[in-house]
Residue, then its C-alpha position, 0 to 999 in steps of 0.5 A: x500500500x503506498x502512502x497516498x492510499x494509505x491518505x486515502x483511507x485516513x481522509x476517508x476515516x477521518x472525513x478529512x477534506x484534503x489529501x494534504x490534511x490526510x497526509x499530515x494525520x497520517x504522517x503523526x500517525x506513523x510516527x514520521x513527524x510528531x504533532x510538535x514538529x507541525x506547530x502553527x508556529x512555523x508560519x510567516x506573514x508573506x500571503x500565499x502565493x496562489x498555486x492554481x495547481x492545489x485547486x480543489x471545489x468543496x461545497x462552499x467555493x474555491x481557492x482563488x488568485x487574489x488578483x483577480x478578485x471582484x471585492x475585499x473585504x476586511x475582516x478583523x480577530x481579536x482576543x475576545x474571541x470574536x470576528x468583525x463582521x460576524x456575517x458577510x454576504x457575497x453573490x453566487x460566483x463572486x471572488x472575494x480577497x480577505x484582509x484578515x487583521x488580528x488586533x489579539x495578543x495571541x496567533x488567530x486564524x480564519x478557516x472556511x468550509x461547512x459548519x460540520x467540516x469546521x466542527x471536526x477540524x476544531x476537535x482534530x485541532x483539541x487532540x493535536x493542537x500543535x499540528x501545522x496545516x496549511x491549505x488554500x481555505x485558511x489564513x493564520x494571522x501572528x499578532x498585529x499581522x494582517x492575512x490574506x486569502x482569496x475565495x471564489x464562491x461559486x455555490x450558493x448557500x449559507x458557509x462557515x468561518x472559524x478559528x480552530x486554534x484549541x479554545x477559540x472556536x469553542x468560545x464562539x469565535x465563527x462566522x457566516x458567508x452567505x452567498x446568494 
């Protein structure tokens, strides 16, 4: 069995929405690197750049090239656990850059996806809270940083946002998109 079905089956096992998330548990799992290795930690200020390659469609949009966004929009996090805005709406098939600032103390993070997926990412987050990840739905902020991330959300619906750093997200530090 080679290592991306061995992925396969862990992100089948784990409901995980991404062969790169399937291969990080997968890699602490078989004891290939520890859980402390991958700390949120590791991650600097530069925005991502956009890697058209590690486009995938989930439920709630798509990665998409900042640079050719139709709208920013700025959001902010703070140490009261909190998002402002709470709620953002866009239009169907509109591609919306974040400006994600935290004004905390502490690191921040914003990550899209289904309320259900942010659910089990946050109790993943409980078990393995020093674990690195970093995929195209989500921005870690450092404090006093400003983080970018550009989605295209081309299916409509009411999506999530959250931080899923271990405590955050458990006092009440989400949000909505509604897209129309």
């Amino acid at each position: 069995m080679n290592k991306t079905t061995l992925a396969l089956i862990t992100a089948g096992v784990l409901g995980a929405t991404s062969i790169a998330t399937a291969h990080v548990f997968l890699m602490v799992a078989l004891g290939v690197t520890s859980p402390a290795a991958l700390a949120h930690g590791g991650h600097d200020d530069k925005p991502k750049k956009f890697d058209a390659s590690r486009v995938e469609d989930t439920p709630y949009g798509r990665a998409a090239d900042p640079k050719k966004a139709t709208r920013t929009v700025h959001l902010t996090m703070d140490d009261r656990m909190r998002f402002t805005p709470k709620e953002i709406v866009v239009r169907r098939g509109e591609t919306i850059r974040f400006l994600v600032r935290n004004e905390g103390k502490v690191l921040h993070e914003m990550v899209l996806g289904t309320a259900e997926e942010l659910a089990k990412h946050a109790e993943l987050m409980r078990k393995f809270p020093d674990m690195e990840h970093d995929e195209p739905n989500m921005a870690h902020v450092k404090p006093g940083a400003t983080g970018e991330l550009a989605w295209k959300f081309d299916k409509a619906g009411t999506f999530s946002f959250a931080c899923l750093i271990p405590g955050h997200f458990e006092a009440g530090m989400t949000g909505t998109v509604v897209v129309k």
